[in-house]
N, C-alpha and C positions, 0 to 999 in steps of 0.2 A: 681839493687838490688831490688828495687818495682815491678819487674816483677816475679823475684824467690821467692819472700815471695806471690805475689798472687799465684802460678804455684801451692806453696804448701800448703795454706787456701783452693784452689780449690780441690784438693787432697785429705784433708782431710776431706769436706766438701762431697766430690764425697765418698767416700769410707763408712762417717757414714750412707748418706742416703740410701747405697745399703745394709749394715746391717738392716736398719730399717723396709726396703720391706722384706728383707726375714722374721725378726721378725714379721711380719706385716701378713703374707705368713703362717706362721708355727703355728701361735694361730687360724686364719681362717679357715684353711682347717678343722682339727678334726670336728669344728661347722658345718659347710655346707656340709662334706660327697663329696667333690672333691677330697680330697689326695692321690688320683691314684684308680687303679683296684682292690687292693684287699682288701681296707680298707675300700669300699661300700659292699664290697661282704658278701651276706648274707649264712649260715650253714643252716641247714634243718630247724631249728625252728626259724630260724632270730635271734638268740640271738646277734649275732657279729653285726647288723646293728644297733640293740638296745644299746649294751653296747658299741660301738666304739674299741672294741677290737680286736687287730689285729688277723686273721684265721689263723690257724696251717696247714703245710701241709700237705698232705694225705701219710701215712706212703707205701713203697714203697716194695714189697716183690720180691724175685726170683725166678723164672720159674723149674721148677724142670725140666723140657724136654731142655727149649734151655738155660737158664742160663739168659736169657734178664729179668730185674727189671722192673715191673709194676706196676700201681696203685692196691692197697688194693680191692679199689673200682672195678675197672675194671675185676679183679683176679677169677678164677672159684678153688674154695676148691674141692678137689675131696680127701676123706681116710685120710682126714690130711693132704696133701700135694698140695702144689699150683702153677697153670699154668696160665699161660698168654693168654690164650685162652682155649675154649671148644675143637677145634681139635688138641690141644697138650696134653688135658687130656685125650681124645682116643685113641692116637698113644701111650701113655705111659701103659694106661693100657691094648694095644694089644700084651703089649712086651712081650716076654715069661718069667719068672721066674724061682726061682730056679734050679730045675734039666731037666728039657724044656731049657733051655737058653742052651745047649750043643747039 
């Protein structure tokens, strides 16, 4: 019987003090700037390194030529419409149009 009631003070003695690390874990990180990759990562004017706020991701558009979704960033505007590279906006606007397209 004194062996099942220590098994289970051990138990429960094991289980608060791995709540206490993680609480211990989760107020430290915000402070010291360790909480992973992206919550160091600073936006064009360091505002997110300053304020600790988590970065948004970069909005994702699709390719008018092949249909593949790319970064915003990455993305060539050509007429209003947007490609995933500079030689997909050439090959589209080498296409023929309107009455050329027959």
């Amino acid at each position: 019987m004194r062996q099942i009631f220590l098994l289970i003070v051990l138990f429960v003695v094991g289980q608060w003090l791995v709540k206490a690390l993680r609480r211990h874990d989760a107020h430290s990180a915000p402070r010291t700037g360790t909480g992973g990759a992206r919550r160091g990562a600073a936006n064009a004017n360091g505002a997110a390194r300053a304020t600790g706020a988590p970065q948004l991701a970069e909005p994702m558009i699709r390719c008018v030529e092949c249909g593949v979704h790319a970064p915003k960033g990455d993305s060539v505007i050509v007429a209003g419409q947007a490609f995933c590279s500079a030689a997909h906006a050439q090959r589209h606007g080498a296409r023929p149009t309107g009455r050329d397209a027959r």
